[in-house]
N, C-alpha and C positions, 0 to 999 in steps of 0.2 A: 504493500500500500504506500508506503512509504518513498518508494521509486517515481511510482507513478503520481503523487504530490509534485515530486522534484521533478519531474520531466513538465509536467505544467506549468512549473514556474519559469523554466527557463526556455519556452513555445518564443522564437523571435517573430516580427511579422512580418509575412512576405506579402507583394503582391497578389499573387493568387487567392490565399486567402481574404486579402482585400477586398478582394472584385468578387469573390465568393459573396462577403457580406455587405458590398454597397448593391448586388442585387436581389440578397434578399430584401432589402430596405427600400429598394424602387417601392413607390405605392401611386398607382396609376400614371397619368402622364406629367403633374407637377415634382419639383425637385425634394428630395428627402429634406425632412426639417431638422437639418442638424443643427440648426441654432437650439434645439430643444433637447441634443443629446450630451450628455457629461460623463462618457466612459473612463477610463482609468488612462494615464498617459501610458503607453509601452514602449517609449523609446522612441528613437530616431529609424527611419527605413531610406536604404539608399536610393531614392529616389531625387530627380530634379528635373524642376522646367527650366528650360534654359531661355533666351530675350526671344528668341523668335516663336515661342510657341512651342516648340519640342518639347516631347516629357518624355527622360530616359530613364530607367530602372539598369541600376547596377551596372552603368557604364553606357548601355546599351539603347537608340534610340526605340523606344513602342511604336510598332509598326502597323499595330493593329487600333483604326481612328475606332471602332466603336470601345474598345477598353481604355481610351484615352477620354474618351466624353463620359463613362460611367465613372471614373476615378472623378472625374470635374464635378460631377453631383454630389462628391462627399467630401469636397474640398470646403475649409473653414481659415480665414485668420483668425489668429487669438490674438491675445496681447503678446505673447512669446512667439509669434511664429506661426508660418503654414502649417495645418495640421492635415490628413485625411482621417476622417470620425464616421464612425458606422456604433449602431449600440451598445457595441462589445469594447471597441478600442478607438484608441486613438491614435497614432503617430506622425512623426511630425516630420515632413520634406523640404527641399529646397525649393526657390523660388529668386534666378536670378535677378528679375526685372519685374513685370508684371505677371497673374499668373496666364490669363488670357491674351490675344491680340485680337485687335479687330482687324477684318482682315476684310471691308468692303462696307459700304453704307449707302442706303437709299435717302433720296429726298422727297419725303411724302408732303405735300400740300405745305404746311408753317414746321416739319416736324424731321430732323432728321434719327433715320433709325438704321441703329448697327447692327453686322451682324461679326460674332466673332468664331473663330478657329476650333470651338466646338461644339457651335450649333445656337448657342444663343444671342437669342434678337432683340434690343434692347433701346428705345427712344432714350437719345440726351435730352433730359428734361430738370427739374430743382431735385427727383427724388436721384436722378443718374447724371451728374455734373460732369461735365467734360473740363478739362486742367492741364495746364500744360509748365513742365517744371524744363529750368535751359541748363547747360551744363556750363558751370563755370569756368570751365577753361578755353573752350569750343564758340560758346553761345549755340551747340547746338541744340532745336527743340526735342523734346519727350512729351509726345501729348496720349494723355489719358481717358478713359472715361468711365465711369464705374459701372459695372453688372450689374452685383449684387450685395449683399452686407458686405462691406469690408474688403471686396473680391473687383479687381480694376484689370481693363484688359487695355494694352499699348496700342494706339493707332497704329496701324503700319502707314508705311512711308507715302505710297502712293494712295492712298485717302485722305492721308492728312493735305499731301499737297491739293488733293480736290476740294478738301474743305475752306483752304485758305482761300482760292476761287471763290466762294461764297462768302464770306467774310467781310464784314460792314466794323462802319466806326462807330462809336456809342459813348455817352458819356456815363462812369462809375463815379461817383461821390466825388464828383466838380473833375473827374479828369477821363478825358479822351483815349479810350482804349480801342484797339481791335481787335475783335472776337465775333463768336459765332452766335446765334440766333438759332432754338428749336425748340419747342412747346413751349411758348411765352416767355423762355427764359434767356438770357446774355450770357454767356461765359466766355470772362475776357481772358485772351493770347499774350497780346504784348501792348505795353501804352504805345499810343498811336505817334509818339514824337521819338520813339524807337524803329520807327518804320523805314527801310531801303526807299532813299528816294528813286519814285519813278520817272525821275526823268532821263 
């Protein structure tokens, strides 16, 4: 008895079992509520998203997209870190940039809506803020826009550059920015007196 104690305590977690249990936790077609799950943390699993979207396990890029969007559905930030949370466990992955990217966006009527790299379609609006942080060395941008709780996927390059194409000037608390415009909301870029001139 006593073995078999000890061998369950020392169970690490893999992948497979993962995806074992983020689909027994699918429950119809909305996303599991793991904002409502609090299993025991079990460590670290070699897993990582890398800036482009990639999620590799144990060195190795996931080659297979539907295991890569079931892993997405039970993905969590905490205050410590990416975690993936199914009822039983917790552990906690890497995440070099964002964990998602958007990777294409429609413009619906007043409303622009994303869609990112594994499946989910998501209007920038007050509840999904679009944000864009510059790299201090560079000035290059890094534009964002959030999913879902705490979970933000990286514009890719050539959408951002089609969003700037749409981009108007707007005044924020007495100063001149440019930014985007989608479900009644502004979110500003760059102040407008940082702007390349066009001539």
């Amino acid at each position: 008895m006593a073995k078999a104690t000890d061998a369950q305590k020392n169970v690490t977690p893999d992948a497979e079992g993962l995806a074992a249990a983020a689909q027994q936790a699918q429950t119809g077609k909305g996303l599991p509520p793991v904002h409502l799950w609090n299993p025991p943390h079990c460590g670290d699993i070699d897993m990582r998203i890398a800036r482009d979207g990639t999620w590799f396990y144990q060195g190795t890029p996931i080659g297979r997209p539907a295991l890569v969007k079931l892993f997405s559905t039970i993905l969590r930030h905490d205050d410590d870190g990416y975690v993936l949370v199914t009822p039983v466990e917790k552990v906690g992955i890497t995440v070099d940039d964002a964990p998602f990217v958007a990777v294409d966006f429609q413009r619906k009527g007043d409303d622009l809506v994303f869609e990112t790299n594994v499946g989910d379609r998501v209007t920038a609006d007050a509840a999904h803020p679009i944000r864009v942080t510059r790299d201090a060395q560079t000035g290059e941008p890094s534009p964002y826009i959030l999913i879902r709780d705490r979970l933000e996927a990286l514009i890719d390059r050539k959408s951002f550059y089609r969003l700037v194409e749409l981009g108007e000037v707007a005044a924020v608390d007495g100063t001149d920015w440019f930014g985007l415009r989608s479900a009644g909301a502004f979110f500003a870029i760059i102040p407008a007196a940082d702007l390349p001139d066009q001539d």
